[in-house]
C-alpha positions as CSV (number, residue, x, y, z in Angstrom):
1,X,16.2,-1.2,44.6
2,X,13.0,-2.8,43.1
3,X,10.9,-2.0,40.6
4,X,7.2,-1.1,41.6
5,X,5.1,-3.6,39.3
6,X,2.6,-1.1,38.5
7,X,5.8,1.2,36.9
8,X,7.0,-2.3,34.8
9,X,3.5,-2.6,33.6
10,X,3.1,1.2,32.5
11,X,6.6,1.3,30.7
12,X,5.4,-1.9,28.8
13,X,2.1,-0.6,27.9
14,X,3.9,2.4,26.4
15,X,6.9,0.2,24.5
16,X,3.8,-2.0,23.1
17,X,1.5,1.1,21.8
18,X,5.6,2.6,20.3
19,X,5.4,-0.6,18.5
20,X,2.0,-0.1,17.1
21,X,2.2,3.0,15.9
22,X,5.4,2.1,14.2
23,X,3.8,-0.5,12.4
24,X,1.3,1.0,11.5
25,X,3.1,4.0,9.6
26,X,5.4,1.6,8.3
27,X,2.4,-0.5,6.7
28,X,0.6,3.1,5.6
29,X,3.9,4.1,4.1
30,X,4.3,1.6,2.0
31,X,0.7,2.6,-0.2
32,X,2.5,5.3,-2.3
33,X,0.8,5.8,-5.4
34,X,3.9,7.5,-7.0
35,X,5.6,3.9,-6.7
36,X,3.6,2.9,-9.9
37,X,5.6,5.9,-12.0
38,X,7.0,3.2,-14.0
39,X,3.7,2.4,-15.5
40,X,3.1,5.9,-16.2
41,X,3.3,5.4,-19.9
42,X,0.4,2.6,-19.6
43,X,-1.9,4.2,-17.4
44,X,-2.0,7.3,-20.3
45,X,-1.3,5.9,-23.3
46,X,-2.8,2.1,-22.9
47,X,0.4,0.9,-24.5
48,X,1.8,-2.5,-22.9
49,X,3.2,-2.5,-19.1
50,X,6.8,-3.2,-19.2
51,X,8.4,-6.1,-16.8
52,X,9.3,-2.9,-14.1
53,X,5.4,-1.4,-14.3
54,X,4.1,-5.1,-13.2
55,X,6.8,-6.2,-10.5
56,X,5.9,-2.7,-9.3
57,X,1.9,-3.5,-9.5
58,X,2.8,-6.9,-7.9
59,X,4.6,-4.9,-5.2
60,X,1.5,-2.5,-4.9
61,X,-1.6,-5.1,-5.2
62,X,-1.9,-5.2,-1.1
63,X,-2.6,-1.1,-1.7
64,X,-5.3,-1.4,-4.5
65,X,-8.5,-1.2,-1.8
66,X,-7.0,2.0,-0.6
67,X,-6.4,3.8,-4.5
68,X,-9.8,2.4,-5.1
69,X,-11.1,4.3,-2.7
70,X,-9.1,7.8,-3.4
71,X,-11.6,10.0,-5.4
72,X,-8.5,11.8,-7.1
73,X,-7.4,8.0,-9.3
74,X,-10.7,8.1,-10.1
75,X,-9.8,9.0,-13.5
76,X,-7.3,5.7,-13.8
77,X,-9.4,3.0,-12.1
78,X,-10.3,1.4,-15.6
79,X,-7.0,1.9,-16.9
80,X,-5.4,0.9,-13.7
81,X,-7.4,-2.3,-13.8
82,X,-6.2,-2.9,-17.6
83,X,-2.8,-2.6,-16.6
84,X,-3.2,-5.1,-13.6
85,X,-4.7,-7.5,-15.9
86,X,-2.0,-7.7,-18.4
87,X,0.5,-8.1,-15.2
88,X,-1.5,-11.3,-14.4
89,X,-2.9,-9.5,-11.4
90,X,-6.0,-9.7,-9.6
91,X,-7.8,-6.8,-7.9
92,X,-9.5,-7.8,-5.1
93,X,-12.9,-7.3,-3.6
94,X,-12.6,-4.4,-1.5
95,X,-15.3,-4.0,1.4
């Protein structure tokens, strides 16, 4: 039996936008601001970040735009920034 072309080019079409969508909720799910518990103690207290806060900031620096933008870390943008800074990294220019 054959295959009609137009059926091969709908299941594709629907495999392709599958794939999309689970990219994109794997890329989304990676922005998790409780990842950064480890540098709970220098976000509140301003002490140093420990080796485990800044390999988790490192981790998280692809996410900063988007806890930039969240009005509820408002409070923990300058600290945040602090913290980044004595990890050795940058925040970037969000648009």
């Amino acid at each position: 039996m054959m295959i009609k072309p137009a059926c091969v080019f709908l299941c594709s079409v629907t495999v392709l936008l599958l794939l999309v969508g689970a990219l994109t909720a794997v890329e989304s799910a990676t922005c998790n601001v409780s990842q950064l518990s480890p540098c709970a103690g220098a976000f509140s207290s301003g002490s140093k970040p420990s080796s485990q806060c800044c390999a988790v900031v490192r981790s998280q620096s692809s996410c900063f735009c988007q806890y930039l933008r969240d009005p509820n870390l408002a409070p923990y943008i300058s600290r945040g920034r602090q913290v980044a800074a004595s990890c050795g990294v940058s925040i970037p220019s969000c648009k």
